[in-house]
C-alpha positions in Angstrom: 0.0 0.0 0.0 1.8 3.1 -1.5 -1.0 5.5 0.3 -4.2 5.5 2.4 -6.1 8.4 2.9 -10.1 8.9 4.4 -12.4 11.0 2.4 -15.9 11.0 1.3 -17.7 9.6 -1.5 -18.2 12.9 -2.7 -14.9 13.9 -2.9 -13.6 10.5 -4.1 -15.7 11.2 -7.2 -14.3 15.2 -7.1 -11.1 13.4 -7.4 -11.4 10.7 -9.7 -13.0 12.9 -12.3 -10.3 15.5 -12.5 -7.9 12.8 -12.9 -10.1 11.1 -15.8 -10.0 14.4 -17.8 -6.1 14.9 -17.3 -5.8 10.8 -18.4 -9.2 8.5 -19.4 -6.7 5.4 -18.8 -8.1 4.1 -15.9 -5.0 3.0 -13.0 -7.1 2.5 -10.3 -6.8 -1.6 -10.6 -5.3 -1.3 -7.1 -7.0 1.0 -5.4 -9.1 -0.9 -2.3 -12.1 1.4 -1.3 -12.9 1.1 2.9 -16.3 1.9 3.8 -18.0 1.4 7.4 -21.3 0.9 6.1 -22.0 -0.3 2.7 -25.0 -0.1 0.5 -26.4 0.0 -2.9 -25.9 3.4 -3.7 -22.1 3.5 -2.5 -21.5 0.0 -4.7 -23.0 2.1 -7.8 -20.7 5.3 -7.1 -17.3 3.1 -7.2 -18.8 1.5 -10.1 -19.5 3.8 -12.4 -16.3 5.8 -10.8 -14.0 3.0 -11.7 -15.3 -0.9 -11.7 -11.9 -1.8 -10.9 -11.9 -0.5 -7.6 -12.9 -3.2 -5.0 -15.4 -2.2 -1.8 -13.9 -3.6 1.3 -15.6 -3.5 4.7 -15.5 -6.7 6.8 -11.6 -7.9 6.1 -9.9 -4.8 6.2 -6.3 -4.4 7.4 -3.3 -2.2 7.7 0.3 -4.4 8.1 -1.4 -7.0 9.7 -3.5 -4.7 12.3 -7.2 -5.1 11.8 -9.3 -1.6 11.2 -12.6 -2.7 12.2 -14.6 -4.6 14.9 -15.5 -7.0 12.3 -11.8 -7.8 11.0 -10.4 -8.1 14.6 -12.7 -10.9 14.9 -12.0 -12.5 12.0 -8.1 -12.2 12.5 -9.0 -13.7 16.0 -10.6 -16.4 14.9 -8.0 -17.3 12.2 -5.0 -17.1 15.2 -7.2 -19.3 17.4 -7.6 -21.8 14.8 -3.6 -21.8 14.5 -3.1 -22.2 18.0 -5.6 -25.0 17.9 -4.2 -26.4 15.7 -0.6 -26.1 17.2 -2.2 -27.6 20.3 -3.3 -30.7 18.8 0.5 -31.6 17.9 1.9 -30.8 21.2 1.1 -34.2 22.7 3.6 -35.9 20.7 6.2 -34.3 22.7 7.7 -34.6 26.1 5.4 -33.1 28.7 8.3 -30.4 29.7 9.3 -29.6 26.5 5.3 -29.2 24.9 4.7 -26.8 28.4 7.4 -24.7 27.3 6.8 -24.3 23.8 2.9 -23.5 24.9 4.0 -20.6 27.6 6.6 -19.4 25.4 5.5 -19.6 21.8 2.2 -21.1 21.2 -0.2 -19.2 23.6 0.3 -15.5 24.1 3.3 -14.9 22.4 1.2 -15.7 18.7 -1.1 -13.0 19.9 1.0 -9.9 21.4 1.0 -8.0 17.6 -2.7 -8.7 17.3 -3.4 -7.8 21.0 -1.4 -4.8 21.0 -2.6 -3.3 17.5 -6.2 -4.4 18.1 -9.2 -3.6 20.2 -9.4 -7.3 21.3 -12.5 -6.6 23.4 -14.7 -5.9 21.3 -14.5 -9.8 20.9 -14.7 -11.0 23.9 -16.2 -14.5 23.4 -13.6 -15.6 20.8 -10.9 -14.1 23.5 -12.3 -16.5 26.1 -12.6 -19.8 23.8 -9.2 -18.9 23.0 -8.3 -18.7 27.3 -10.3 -22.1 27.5 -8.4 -23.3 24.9 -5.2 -23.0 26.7 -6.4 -24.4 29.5 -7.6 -27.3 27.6 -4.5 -27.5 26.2 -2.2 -27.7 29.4 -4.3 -30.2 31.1 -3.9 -32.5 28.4 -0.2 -32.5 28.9 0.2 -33.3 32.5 -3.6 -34.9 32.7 -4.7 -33.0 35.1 -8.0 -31.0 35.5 -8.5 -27.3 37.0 -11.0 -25.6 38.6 -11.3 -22.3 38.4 -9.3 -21.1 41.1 -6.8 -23.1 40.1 -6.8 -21.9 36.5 -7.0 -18.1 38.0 -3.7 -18.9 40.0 -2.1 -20.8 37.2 -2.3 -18.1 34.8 -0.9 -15.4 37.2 3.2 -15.0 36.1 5.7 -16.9 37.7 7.1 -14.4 40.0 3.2 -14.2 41.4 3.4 -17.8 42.0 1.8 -19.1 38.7 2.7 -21.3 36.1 2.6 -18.0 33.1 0.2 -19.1 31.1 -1.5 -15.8 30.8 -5.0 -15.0 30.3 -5.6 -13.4 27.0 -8.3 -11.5 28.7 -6.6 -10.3 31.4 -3.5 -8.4 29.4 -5.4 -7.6 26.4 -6.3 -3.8 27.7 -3.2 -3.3 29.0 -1.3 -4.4 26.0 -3.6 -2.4 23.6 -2.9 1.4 25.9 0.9 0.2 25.7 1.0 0.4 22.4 -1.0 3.6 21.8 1.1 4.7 24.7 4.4 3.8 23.1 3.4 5.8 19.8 1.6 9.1 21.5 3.9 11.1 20.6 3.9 10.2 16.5 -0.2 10.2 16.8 0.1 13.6 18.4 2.3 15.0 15.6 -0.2 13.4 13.1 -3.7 14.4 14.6 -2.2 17.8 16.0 -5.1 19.7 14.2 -7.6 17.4 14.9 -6.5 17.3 18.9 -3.6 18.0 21.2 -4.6 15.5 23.7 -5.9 18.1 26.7 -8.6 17.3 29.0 -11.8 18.5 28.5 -13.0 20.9 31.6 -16.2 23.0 32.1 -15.9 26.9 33.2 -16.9 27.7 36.7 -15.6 30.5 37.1 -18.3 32.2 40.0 -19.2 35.6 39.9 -15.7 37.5 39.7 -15.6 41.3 39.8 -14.1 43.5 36.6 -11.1 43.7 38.4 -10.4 40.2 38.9 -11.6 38.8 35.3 -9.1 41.9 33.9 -6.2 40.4 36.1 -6.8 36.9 34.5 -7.3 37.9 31.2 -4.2 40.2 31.2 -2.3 37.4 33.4 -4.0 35.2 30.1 -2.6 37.2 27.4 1.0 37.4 29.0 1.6 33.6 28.8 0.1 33.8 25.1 2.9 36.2 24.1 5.7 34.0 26.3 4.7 31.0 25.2 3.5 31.4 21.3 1.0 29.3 22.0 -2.8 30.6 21.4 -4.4 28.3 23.8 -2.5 29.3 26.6 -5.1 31.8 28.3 -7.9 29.2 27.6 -5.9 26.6 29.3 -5.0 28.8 32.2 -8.9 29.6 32.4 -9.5 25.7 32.8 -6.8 24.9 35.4 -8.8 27.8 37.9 -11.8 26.3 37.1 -11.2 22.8 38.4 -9.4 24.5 41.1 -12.9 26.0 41.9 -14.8 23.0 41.5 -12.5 21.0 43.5 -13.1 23.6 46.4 -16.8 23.4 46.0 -16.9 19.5 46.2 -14.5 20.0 49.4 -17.4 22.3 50.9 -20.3 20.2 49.8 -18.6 17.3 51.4 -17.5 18.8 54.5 -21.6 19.1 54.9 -21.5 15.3 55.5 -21.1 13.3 58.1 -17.8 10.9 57.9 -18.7 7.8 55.4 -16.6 5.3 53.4 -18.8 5.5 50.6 -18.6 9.2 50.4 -14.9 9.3 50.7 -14.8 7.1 47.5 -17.0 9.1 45.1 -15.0 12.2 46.2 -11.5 11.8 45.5 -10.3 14.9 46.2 
């Protein structure tokens, strides 16, 4: 894939009609079209645009990351057939040697690219078979049965006490924010006009007087000037106002008498 870029129908058609009038030799034999929802009237614009062009929507992926809810569970179910399969052939090993080659290359390890490029969750019954599948799996090695404590503990890593045979539900999360973590800083410099990554906060301010609301505002525009940065007095403007609302909460919840459960709505 030489380019991938996300536009409307409207404009693909903007697009494809200026380049038919430069050149009518149609090059668009390549070209895969990704739409969420697909219907007639879509299928008749590509077509008449250019029949070559081929309407994807349910297998659609980007080096081997799916783009949809529909294509992570399809790639899911394709890597659990795999390990199935790779399962079926560990019993004509050593017991030992098949545990190792199931903790440390047939389990988790064949899904850490999908897990960490993919929101797994949204398929949550195909990442349990794939759990109970390793389950499955080690008990047939040593013949032995779990319950599921015992699974629960066995999964934990060895340094907890377990056996590391980790639950594909239980890192799937965490390995999905460690890689948007890891590459924040590239989606930052990519989105940047889209969103800078700021918290969202609500103004509550409280009446102010002129003089006060001019000490902010020129307070505002100095750090606009010393920082370049246009946003600067709106930020500033947020950071009092959750100062304000934090004090509020503080005095609505000094009103109450001491309780656990208050103390954990109102983290203050």
């Amino acid at each position: 894939m030489d380019e991938i870029s996300y536009v409307s129908v409207t404009k693909i058609k903007e697009c494809f009609q200026k380049r038919f009038s430069n050149n009518p030799v149609n090059t668009f034999g390549k070209v895969r079209a990704i739409v969420q929802e697909i219907n007639g009237d879509i299928k008749n614009h590509f077509n008449q645009l250019s029949p070559d062009i081929k309407v994807l929507q349910d297998d659609i992926t980007l080096l081997g990351g799916p783009l949809n809810v529909q294509s992570t569970a399809k790639l899911l179910n394709q890597k659990h057939d795999e390990m199935k399969l790779l399962f079926s052939r560990l019993k004509f090993l050593q017991s030992h040697m098949a545990y190792f080659l199931l903790r440390n290359c047939f389990s988790i390890p064949k899904l850490t690219y999908l897990l960490r490029t993919s929101p797994a969750w949204a398929a949550i019954e195909i990442i349990n078979a794939i759990d109970r599948s390793i389950e499955v799996a080690f008990e047939f090695i040593y013949n032995i049965l779990f319950d599921e404590q015992q699974w629960c503990i066995a999964s934990l890593p060895i340094k907890f006490g377990g056996l590391g045979l980790r639950k594909a539900s239980d890192i799937m999360l965490s390995a999905f924010l460690a890689s948007v973590n890891s590459v924040l800083a590239l989606i930052t410099l990519m989105l940047q006009n889209i969103t800078d990554g700021k918290s969202f906060a609500v103004k509550t301010l409280g009446p102010w007087s002129n003089s006060a609301r001019n000490f902010v505002n020129e307070l505002g525009h100095t750090m606009m000037v010393g920082t370049e940065d246009a946003r600067s007095k709106q930020f500033f403007i947020q950071r009092i106002s959750l100062a304000i609302q934090r004090g509020n909460a503080a005095s609505v919840m000094g009103t109450f008498p001491p309780s656990v459960a208050i103390e954990e709505i109102f983290l203050l």
